[in-house]
N, C-alpha and C positions, 0 to 999 in steps of 0.2 A: 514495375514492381519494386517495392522495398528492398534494401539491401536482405541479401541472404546470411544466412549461420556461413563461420567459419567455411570456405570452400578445403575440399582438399586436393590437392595437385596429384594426386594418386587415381585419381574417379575419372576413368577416358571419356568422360564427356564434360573434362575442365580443362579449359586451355588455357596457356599465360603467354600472355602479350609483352613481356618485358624484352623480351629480343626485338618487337617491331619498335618501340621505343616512343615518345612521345610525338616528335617533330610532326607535325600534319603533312600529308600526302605520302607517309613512308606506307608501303606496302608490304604483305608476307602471304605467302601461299600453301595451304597444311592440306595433306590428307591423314586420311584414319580410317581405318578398319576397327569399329567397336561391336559388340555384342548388345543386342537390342535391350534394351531397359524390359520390364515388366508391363504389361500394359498400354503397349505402346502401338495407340489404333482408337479405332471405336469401339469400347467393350460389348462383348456379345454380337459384334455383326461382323466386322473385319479387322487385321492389323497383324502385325509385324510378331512371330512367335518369340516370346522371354527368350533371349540368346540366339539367335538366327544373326547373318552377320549384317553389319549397317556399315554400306560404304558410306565416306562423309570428303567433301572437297568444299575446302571453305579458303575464303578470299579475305584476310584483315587489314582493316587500311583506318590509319590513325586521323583523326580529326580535331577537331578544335575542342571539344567536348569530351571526348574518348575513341574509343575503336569501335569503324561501323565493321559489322561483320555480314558477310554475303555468304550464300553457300547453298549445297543441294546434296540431300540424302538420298543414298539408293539401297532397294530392298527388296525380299520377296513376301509381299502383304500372302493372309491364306485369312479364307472367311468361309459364309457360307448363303448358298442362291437362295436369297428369300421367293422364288417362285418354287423350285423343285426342291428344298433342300439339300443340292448336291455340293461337294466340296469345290471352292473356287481359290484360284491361285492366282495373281497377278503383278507383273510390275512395278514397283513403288518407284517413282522418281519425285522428292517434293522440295520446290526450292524456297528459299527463308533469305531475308535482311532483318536486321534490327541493328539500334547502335547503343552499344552498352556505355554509359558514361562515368568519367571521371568520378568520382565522389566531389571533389573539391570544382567540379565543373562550374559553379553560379559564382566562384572567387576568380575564374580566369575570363568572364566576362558573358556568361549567358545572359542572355533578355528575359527577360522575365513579364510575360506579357500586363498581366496586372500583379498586383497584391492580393496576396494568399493563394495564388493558382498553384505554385509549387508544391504544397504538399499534396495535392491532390494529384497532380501532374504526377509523384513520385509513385503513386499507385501503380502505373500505364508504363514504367521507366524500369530497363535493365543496368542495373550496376555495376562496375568491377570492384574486385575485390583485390587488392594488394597485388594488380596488375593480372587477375583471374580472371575468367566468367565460366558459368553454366550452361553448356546449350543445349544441358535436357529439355527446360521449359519452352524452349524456342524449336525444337525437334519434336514435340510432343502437341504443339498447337499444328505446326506445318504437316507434320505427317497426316493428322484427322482432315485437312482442309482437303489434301493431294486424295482422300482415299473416299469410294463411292457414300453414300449415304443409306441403300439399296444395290450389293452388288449381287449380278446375275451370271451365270455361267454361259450361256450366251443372249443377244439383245430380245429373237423372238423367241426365247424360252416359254414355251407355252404351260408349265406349272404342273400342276398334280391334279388328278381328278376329284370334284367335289364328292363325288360321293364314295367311294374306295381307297381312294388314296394312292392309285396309280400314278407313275410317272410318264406323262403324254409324251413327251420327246421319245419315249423308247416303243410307244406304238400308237402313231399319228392317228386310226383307226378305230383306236379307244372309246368306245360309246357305251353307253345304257341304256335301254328304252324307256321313255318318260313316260309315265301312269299318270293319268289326271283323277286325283285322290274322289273327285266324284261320280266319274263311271266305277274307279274300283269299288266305293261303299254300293253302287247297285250290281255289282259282277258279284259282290258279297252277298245283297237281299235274293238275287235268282240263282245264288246257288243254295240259300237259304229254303228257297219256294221248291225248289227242283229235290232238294231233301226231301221235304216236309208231301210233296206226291210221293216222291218212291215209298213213303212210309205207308201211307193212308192205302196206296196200290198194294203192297205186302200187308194191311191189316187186312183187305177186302179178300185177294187169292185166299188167307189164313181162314176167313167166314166160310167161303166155298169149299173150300176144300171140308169143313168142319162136316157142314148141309150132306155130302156128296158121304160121307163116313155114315151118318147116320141112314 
C-alpha cells in the first residue's frame, strides 16, 4: 500500500523502529496491550468488541529493505451462531508477517523485476514512515482470516425449528406433525359434506316435526 498520511507516534498501534536501527539482522522484541480499534472482525457476523483488550507480541527484525515485522494478536472475538442464533464467544489467536520498507529502499539496491512494475508493486507494499508503521491495516486483514466465516456455538448445532422458530438444542424432541396440504383440502371438503348433512338432517326433523303439529 502507498505511503500513509502523517503517522502519529501517539496511536498504540504505531510503533517506531528507530531503536532497532538500520543494520540488517538487528532484532527487537515488543509487547502491547491495546484497546481494540472499531470494527475490528467481520461486520455483522463476528469480531473483537471497539475496546476489549488486544494482546499484541511482535518480533522486528531489520533487513536490507526495511523492517520485517512478525507477530500474533490475541483476543476474545464475540459473534453470533448463524444456526441458532445464540451468542458465541471465542478465542482469537491471529498471526501476521509483512515487511514494511524503507522509503528510499530501490536507492539501496532493490531489483526491480521489470520496468514500470514498481508502481504497481507499491499498491501491495507497507511503508515506514520517519522510522514508523501502522499495524492497524496488517491486524485488521489478519484478524478476518484467523476468525470463522460461519461461526457456530457448537459443531452439531442442530438450529431452530423451521416452522416455530424453536431452538432444537434445548429440546432434541421437538417435532410437528406434517399435514400433506392435500389430504388437508379433502379433510376440508368432508368436513364441508358432513356440514352440509347435518343441515339438510335438521331441515327434514324441522318438516316433521312441522306435519306431526298440524
Amino acid at each position: 500500500m502507498a505511503s500513509n498520511a502523517r503517522l502519529d507516534h501517539r496511536n498504540p498501534l504505531v510503533f517506531d523502529t528507530h531503536e532497532l536501527g538500520r543494520r540488517p539482522g538487528a532484532l527487537q522484541r515488543l509487547t502491547r496491550t491495546i484497546d481494540a480499534p472499531a470494527d475490528l472482525g467481520i461486520q455483522g457476523v463476528i469480531g473483537v468488541p471497539e475496546g476489549a483488550p488486544v494482546e499484541l507480541e511482535l518480533r522486528l527484525e531489520s533487513v536490507m529493505e526495511g523492517v520485517l515485522v512478525t507477530g500474533t494478536a490475541r483476543a476474545q472475538a464475540e459473534g453470533e451462531c448463524v444456526r441458532c442464533l445464540e451468542p458465541v464467544g471465542l478465542e482469537l489467536e491471529a498471526d501476521f508477517q509483512e515487511l514494511f520498507t524503507y522509503p528510499d529502499a530501490d536507492d539501496r539496491g532493490r531489483v526491480i523485476a521489470e520496468p514500470g512494475d514498481d508502481a504497481e508493486d507499491d499498491e501491495d507494499r507497507f511503508f515506514l514512515e520517519d522510522g514508523l508503521f501502522d499495524l492497524e491495516p496488517l491486524l485488521r486483514d489478519s484478524v478476518v482470516l484467523a476468525l470463522p466465516m460461519q461461526p457456530v456455538c457448537q459443531e452439531d448445532c442442530p438450529g431452530l425449528c423451521s416452522e416455530c422458530g424453536a431452538r432444537l438444542a434445548d429440546d432434541p424432541d421437538h417435532h410437528h406433525d406434517a399435514v400433506d396440504i392435500r389430504w388437508a383440502a379433502l379433510q376440508g371438503l368432508a368436513g364441508s359434506l358432513e356440514d352440509g348433512e347435518k343441515d339438510e338432517m335438521s331441515g327434514a326433523e324441522a318438516g316433521v316435526d312441522e306435519k306431526q303439529e298440524k
